[in-house]
N, CA, C and O atoms as CSV, one atom per row, in Angstrom:
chain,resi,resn,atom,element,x,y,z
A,1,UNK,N,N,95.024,34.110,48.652
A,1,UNK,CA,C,94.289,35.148,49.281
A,1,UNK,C,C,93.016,35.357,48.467
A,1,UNK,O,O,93.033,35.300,47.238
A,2,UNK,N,N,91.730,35.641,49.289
A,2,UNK,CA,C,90.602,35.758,48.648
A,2,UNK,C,C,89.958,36.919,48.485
A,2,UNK,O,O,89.321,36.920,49.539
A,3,UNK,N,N,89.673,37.852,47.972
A,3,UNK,CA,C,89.095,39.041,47.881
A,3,UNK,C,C,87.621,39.132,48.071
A,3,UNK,O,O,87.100,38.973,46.967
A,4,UNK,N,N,86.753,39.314,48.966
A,4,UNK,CA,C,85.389,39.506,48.969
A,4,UNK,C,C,84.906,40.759,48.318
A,4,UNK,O,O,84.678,41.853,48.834
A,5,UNK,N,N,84.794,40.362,47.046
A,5,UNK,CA,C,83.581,41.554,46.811
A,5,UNK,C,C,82.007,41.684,47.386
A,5,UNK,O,O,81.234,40.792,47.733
A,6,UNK,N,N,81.812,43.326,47.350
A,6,UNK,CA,C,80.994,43.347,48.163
A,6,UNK,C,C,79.852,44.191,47.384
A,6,UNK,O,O,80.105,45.393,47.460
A,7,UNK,N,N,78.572,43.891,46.598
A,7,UNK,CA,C,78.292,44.707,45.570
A,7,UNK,C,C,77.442,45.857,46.546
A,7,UNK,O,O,76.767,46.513,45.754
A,8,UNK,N,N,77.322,46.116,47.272
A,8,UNK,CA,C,76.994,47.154,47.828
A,8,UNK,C,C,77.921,48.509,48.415
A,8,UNK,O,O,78.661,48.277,49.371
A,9,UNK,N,N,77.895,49.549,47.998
A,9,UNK,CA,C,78.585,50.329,48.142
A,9,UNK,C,C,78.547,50.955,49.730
A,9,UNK,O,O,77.496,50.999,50.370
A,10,UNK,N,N,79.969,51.474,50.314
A,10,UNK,CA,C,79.966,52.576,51.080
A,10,UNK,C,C,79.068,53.311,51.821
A,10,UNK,O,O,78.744,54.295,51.155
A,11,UNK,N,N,78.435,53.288,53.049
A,11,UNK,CA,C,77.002,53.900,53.673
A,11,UNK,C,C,78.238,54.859,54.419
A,11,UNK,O,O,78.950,54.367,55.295
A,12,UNK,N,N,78.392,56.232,53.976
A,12,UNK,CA,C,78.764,57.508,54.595
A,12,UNK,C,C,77.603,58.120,55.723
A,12,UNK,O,O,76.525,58.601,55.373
A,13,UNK,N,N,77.916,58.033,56.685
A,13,UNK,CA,C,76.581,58.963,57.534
A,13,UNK,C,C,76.616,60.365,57.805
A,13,UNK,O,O,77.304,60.670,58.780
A,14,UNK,N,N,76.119,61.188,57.265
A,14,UNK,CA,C,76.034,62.467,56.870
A,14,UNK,C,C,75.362,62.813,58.473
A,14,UNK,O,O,74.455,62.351,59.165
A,15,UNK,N,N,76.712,64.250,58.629
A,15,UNK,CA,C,76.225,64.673,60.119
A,15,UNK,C,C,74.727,65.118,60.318
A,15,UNK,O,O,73.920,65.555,59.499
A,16,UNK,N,N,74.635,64.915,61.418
A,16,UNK,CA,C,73.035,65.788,61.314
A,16,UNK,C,C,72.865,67.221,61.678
A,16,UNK,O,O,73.366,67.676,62.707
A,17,UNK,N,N,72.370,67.730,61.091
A,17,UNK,CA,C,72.125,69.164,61.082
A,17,UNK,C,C,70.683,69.901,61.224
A,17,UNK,O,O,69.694,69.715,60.515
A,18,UNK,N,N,70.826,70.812,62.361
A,18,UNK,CA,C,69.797,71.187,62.891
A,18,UNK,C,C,69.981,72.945,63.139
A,18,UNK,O,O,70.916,73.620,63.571
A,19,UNK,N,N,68.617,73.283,62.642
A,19,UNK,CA,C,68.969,75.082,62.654
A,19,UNK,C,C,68.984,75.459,64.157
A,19,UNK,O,O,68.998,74.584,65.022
A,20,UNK,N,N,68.980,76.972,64.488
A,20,UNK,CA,C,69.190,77.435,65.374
A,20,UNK,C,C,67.623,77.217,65.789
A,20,UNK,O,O,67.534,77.555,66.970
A,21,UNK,N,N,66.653,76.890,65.414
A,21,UNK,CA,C,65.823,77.319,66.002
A,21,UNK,C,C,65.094,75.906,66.563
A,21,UNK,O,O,64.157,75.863,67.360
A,22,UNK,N,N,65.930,74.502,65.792
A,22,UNK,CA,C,65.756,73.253,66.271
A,22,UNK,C,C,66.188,73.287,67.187
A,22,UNK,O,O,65.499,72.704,68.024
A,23,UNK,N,N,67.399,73.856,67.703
A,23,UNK,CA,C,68.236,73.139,68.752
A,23,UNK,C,C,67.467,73.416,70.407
A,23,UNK,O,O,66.692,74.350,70.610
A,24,UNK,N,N,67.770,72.661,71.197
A,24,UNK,CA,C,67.408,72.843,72.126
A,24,UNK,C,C,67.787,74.004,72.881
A,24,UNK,O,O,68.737,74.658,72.452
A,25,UNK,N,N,67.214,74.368,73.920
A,25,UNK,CA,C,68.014,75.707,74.770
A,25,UNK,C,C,69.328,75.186,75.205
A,25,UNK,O,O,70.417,75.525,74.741
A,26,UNK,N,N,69.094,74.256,76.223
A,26,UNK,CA,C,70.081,73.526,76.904
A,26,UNK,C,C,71.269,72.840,76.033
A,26,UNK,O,O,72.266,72.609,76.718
A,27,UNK,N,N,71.372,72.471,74.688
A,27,UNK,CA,C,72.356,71.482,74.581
A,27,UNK,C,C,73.397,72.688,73.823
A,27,UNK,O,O,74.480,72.321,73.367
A,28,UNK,N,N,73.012,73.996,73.744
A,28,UNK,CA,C,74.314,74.751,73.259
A,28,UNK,C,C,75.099,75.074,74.691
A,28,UNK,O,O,76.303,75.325,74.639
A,29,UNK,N,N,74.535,75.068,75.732
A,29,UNK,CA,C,75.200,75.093,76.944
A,29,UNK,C,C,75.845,74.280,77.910
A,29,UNK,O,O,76.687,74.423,78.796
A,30,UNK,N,N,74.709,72.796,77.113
A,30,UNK,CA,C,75.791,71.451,77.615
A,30,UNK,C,C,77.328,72.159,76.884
A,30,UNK,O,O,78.338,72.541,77.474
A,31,UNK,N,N,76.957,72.141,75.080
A,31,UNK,CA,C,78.494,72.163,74.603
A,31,UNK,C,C,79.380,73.121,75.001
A,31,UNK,O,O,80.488,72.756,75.394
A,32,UNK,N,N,79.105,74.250,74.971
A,32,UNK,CA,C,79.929,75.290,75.580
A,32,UNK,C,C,80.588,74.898,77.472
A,32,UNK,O,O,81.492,75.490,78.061
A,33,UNK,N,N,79.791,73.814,77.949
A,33,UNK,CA,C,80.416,73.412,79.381
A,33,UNK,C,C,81.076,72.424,79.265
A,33,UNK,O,O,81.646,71.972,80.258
A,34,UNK,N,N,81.187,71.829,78.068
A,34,UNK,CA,C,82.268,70.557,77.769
A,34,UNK,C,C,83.495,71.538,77.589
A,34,UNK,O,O,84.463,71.171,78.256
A,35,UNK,N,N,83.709,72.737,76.827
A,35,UNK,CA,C,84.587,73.172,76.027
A,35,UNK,C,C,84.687,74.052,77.157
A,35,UNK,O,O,85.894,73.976,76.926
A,36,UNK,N,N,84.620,74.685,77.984
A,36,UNK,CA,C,84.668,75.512,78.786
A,36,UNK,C,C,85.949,74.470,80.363
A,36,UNK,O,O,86.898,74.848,81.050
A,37,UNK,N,N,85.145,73.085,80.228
A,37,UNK,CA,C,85.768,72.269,81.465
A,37,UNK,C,C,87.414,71.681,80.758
A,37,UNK,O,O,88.413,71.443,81.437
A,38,UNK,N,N,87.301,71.554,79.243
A,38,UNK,CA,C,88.744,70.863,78.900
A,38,UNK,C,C,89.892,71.677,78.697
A,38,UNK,O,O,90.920,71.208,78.207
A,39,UNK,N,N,89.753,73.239,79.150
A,39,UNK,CA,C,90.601,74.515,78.759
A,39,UNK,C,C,90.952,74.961,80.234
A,39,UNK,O,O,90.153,75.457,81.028
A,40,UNK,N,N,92.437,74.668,80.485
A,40,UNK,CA,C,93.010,75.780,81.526
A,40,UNK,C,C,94.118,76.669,81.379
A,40,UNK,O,O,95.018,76.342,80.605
A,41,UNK,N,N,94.196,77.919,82.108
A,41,UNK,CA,C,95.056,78.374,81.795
A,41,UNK,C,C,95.912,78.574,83.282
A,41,UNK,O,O,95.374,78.074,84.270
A,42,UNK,N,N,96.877,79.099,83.423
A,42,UNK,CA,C,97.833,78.849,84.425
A,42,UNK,C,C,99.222,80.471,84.132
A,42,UNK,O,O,100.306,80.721,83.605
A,43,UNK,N,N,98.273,81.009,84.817
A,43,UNK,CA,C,99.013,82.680,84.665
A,43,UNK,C,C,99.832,82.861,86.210
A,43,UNK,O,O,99.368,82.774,87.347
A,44,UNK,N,N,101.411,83.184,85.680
A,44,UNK,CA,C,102.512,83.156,86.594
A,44,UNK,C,C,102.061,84.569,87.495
A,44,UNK,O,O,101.383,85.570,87.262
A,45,UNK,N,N,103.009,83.926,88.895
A,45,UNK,CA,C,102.871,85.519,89.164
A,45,UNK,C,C,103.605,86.798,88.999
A,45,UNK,O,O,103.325,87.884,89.505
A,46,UNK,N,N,104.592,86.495,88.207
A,46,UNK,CA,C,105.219,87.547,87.605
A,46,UNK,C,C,104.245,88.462,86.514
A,46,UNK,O,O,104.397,89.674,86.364
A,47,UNK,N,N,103.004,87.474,85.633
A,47,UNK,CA,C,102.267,88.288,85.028
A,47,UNK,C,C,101.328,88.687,85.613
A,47,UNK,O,O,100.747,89.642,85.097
A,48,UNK,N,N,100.763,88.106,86.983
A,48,UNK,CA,C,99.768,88.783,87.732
A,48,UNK,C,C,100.344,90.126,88.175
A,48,UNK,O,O,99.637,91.130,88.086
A,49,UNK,N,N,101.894,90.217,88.763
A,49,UNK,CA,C,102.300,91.586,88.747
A,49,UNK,C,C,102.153,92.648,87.957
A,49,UNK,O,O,101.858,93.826,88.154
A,50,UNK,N,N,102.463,91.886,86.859
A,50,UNK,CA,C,102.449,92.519,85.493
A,50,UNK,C,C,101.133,93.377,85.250
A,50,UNK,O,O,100.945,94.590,85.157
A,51,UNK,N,N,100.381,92.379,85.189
A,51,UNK,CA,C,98.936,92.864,85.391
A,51,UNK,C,C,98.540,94.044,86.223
A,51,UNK,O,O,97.991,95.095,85.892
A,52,UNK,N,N,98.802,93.770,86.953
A,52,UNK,CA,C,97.813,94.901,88.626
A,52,UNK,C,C,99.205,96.287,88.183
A,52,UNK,O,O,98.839,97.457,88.293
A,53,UNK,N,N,99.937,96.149,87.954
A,53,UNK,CA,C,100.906,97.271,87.741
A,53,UNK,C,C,99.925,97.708,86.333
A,53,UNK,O,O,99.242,98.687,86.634
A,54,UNK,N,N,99.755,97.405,85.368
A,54,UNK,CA,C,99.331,98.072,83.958
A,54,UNK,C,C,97.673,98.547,84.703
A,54,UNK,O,O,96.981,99.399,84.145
A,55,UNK,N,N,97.232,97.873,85.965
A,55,UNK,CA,C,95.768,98.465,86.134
A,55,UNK,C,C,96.031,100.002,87.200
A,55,UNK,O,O,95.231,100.926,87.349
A,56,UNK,N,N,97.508,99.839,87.862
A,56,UNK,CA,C,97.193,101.110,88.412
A,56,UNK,C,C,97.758,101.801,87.569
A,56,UNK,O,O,97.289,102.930,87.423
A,57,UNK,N,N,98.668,101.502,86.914
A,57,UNK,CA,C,99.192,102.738,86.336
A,57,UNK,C,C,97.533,103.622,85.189
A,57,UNK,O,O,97.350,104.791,84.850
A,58,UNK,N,N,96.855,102.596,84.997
A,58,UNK,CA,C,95.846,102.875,84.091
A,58,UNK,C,C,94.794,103.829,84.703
A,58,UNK,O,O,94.000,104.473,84.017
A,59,UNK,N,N,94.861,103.868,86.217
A,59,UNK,CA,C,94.616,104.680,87.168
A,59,UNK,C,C,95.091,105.961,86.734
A,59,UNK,O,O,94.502,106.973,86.353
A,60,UNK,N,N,95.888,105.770,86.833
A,60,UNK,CA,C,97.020,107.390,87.519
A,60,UNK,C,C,96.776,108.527,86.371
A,60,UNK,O,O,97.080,108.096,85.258
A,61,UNK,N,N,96.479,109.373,86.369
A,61,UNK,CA,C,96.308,110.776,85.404
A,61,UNK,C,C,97.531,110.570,84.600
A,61,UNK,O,O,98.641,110.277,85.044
A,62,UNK,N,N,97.071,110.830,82.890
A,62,UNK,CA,C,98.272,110.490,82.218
A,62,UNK,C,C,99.528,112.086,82.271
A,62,UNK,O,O,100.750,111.968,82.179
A,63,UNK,N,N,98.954,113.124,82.399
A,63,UNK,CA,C,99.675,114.487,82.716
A,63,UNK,C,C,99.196,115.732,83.827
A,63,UNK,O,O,98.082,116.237,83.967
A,64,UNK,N,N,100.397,115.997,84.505
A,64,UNK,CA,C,99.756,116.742,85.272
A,64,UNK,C,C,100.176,118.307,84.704
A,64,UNK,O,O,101.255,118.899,84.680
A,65,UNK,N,N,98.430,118.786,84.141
A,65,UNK,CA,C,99.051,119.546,82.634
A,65,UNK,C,C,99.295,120.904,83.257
A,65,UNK,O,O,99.476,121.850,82.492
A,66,UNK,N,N,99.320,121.101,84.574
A,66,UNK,CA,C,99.565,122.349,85.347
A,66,UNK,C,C,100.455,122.482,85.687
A,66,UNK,O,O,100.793,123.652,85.864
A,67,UNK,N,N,101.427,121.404,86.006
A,67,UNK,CA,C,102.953,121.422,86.455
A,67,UNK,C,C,104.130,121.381,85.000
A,67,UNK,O,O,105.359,121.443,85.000
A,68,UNK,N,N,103.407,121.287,84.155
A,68,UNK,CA,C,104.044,121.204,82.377
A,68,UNK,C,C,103.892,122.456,82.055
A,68,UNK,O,O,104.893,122.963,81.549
A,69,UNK,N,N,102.864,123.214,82.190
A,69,UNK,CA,C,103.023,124.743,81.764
A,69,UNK,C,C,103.608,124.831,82.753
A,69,UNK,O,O,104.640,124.198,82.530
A,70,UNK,N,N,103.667,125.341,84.106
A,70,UNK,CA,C,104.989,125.880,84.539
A,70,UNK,C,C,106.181,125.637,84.324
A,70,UNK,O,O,106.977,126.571,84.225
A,71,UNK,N,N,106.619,124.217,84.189
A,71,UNK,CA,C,107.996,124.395,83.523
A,71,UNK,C,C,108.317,124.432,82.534
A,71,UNK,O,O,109.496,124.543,82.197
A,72,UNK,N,N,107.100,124.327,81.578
A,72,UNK,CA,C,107.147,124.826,80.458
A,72,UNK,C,C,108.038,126.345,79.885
A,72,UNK,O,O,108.925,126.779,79.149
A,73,UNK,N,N,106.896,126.711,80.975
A,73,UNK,CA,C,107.176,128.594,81.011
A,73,UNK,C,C,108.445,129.251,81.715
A,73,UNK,O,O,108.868,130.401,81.601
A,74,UNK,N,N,108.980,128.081,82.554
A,74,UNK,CA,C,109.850,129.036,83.347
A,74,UNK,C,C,111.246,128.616,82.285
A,74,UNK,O,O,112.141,129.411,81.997
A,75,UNK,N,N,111.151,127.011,81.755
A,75,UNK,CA,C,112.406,126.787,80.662
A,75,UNK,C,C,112.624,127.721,80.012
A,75,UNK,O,O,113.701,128.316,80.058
A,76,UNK,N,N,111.285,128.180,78.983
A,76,UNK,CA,C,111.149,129.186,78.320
A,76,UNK,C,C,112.033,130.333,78.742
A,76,UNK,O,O,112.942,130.755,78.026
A,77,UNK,N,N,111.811,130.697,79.628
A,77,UNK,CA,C,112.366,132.124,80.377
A,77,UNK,C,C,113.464,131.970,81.140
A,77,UNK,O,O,114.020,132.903,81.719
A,78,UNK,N,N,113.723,131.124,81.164
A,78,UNK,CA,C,115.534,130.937,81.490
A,78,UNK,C,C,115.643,130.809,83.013
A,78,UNK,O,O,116.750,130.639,83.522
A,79,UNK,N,N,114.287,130.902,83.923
A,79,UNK,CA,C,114.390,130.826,85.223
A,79,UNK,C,C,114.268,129.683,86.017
A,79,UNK,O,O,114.035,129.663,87.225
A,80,UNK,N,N,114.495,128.422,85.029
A,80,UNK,CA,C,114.286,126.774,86.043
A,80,UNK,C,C,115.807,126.659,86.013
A,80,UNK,O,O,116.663,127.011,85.202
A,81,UNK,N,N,115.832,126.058,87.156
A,81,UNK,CA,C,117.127,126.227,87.743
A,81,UNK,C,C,117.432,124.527,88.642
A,81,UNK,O,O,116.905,124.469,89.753
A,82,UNK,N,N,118.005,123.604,88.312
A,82,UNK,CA,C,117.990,122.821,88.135
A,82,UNK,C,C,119.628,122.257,89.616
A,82,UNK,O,O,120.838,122.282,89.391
A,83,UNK,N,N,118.910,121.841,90.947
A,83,UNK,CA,C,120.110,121.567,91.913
A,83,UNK,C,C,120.192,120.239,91.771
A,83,UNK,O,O,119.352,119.350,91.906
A,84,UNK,N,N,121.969,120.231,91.312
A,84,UNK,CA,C,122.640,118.482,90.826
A,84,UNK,C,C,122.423,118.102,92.109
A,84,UNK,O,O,121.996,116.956,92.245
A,85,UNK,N,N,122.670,118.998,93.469
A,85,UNK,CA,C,122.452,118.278,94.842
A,85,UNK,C,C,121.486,117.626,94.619
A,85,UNK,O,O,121.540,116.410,94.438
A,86,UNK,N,N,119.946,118.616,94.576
A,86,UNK,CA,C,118.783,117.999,95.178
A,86,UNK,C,C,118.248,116.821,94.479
A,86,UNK,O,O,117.463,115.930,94.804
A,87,UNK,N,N,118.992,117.127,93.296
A,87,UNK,CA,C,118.417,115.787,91.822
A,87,UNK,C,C,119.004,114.029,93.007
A,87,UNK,O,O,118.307,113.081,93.370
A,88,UNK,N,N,120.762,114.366,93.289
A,88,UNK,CA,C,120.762,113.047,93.740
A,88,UNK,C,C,120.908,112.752,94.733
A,88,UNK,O,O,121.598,111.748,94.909
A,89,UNK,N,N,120.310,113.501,95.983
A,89,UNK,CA,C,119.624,113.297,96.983
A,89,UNK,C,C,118.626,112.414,96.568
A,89,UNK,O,O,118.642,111.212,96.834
A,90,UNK,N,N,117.538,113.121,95.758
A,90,UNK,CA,C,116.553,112.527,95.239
A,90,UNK,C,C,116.256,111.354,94.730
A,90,UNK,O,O,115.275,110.612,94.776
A,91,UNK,N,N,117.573,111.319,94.103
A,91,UNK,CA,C,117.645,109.714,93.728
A,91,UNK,C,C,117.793,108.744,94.379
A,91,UNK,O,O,117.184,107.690,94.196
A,92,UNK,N,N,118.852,109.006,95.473
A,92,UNK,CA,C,119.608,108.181,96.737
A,92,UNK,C,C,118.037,107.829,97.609
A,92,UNK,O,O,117.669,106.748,98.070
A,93,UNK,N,N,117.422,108.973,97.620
A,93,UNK,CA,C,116.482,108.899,98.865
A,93,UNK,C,C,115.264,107.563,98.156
A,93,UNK,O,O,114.894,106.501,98.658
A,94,UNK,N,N,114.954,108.136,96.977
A,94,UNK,CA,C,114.362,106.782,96.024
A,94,UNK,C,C,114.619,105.382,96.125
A,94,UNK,O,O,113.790,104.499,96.346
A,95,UNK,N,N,116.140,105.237,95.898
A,95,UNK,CA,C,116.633,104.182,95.406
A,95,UNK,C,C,116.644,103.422,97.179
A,95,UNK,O,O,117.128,102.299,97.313
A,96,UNK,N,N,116.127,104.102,98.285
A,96,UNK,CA,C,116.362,103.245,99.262
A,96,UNK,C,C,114.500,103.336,100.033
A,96,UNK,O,O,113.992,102.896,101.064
A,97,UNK,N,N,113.994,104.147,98.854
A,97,UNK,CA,C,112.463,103.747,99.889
A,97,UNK,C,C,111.864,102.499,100.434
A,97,UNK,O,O,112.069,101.614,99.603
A,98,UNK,N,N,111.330,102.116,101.278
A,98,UNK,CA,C,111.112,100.939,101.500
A,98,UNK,C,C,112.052,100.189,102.467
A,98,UNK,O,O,111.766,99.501,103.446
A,99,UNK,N,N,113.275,100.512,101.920
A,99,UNK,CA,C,114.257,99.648,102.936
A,99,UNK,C,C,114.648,99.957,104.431
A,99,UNK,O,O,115.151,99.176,105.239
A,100,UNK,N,N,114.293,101.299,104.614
A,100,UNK,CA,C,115.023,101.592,105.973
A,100,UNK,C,C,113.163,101.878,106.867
A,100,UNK,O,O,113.090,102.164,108.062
């Protein structure tokens, strides 16, 4: 086996580098449309639910601070009075909205 030496050393090519104010307008937007075209994402629709539910609820008034002092006030005073009927009516009637 023969070994070629080679008395010339290693030619490394050092990137080229150019300031912000070399660069062209266009070629930071070529790169950003290379990097923009090789990225997808693929969102289920269980998180699109997910989603549109966290935007209305983000809607909705977080307290309705007029109906909290009243029962605030009436707990206080011993006069809320609380029907186990109407509670699971209430629930029953809930638990079937939509269906009938």
């Amino acid at each position: 086996m023969k070994i070629d030496t080679n008395s010339q050393p290693l030619k490394i090519k050092k990137p080229e580098f150019q300031s912000p104010a070399e660069k062209s307008p266009g070629a930071e937007a070529a790169a950003e449309t290379q990097v923009a075209t090789g990225d997808k994402v693929n969102i289920s629709e269980r998180s699109r639910l997910i989603a549109k539910a966290r935007e209305l609820a983000s809607l909705a008034p977080d307290v309705r601070a007029e109906k909290v002092a009243d029962l605030t006030a009436r707990i206080a005073s011993g006069t809320y009075k609380v029907s186990s009927g109407e509670v699971a009516d209430s629930i029953i009637r809930k638990s079937f909205d939509g269906i009938f």
